[in-house]
LORO-43845 format. One record per residue (C-alpha): residue in three letters; x, y, z. Coordinates in pm, whole numbers. Example, Ala and Ser with C-alpha at 12.3 -4.5 7.8 and 13.67 -1.06 7.14 Angstrom:
<recs>
REC rest      X      Y      Z
REC  ALA   1230   -450    780
REC  SER   1367   -106    714
</recs>
This chain:
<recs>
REC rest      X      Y      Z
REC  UNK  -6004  -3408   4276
REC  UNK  -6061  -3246   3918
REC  UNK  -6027  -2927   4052
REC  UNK  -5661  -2930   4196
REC  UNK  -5564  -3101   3867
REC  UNK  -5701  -2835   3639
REC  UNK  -5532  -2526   3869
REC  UNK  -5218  -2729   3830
REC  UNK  -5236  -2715   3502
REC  UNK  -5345  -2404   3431
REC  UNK  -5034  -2272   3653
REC  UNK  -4831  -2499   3444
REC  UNK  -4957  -2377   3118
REC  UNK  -4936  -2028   3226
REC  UNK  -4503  -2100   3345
REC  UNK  -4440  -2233   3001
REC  UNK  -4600  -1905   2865
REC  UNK  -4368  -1710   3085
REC  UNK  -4092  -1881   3020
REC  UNK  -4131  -1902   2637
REC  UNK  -4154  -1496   2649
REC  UNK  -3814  -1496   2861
REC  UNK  -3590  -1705   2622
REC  UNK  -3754  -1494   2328
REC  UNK  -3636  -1185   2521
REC  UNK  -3340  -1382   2585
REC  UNK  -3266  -1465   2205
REC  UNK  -3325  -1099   2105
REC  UNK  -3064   -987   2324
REC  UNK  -2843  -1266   2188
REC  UNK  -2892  -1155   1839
REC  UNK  -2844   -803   1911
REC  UNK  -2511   -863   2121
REC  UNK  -2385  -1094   1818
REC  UNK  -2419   -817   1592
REC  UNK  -2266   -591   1805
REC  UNK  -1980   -829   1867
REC  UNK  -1974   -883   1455
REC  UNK  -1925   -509   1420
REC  UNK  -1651   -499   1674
REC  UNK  -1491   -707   1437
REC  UNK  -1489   -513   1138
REC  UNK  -1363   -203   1304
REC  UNK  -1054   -379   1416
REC  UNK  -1003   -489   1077
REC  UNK  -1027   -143    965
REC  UNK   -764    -46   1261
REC  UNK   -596   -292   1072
REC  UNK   -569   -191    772
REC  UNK   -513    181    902
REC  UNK   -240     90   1095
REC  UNK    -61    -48    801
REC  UNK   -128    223    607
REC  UNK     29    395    842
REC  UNK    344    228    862
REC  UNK    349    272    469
REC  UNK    331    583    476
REC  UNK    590    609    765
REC  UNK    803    440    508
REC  UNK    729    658    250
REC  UNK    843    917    416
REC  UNK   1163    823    553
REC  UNK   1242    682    215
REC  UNK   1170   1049     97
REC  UNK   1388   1201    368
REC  UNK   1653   1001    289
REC  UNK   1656   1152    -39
REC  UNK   1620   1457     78
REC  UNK   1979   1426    286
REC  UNK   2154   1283    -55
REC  UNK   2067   1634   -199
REC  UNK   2231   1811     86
REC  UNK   1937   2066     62
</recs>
């Protein structure tokens, strides 16, 4: 009657091993896609930025354009 009892829990024991290495597998992967995800983030705030940089400079330059016209160059 021992017997079954300790192959049970052996079996047991050895599941909880297994399954202890999966969700620190599992958590590794989490932490890696987070990053990921957290650098995704800072390139589109640097698209951002660049794309109203861009319309500065768009403004810039019709501004200077329109100058240019006055001048009748």
């Amino acid at each position: 009657m021992t017997e079954p009892l300790v192959d049970r829990l052996e079996e047991l024991e050895k599941a909880v091993r297994r399954a202890a290495e999966v969700i620190a597998t599992l958590r590794k992967e989490r932490d890696t896609l987070a990053s990921r995800l957290g650098a995704g983030d800072g390139d589109r705030a640097e698209l951002g930025r660049l794309r109203q940089e861009r319309k500065e400079m768009l403004g810039q330059v019709n501004a200077m354009l329109r100058e240019m016209e006055k001048l009748d160059l």
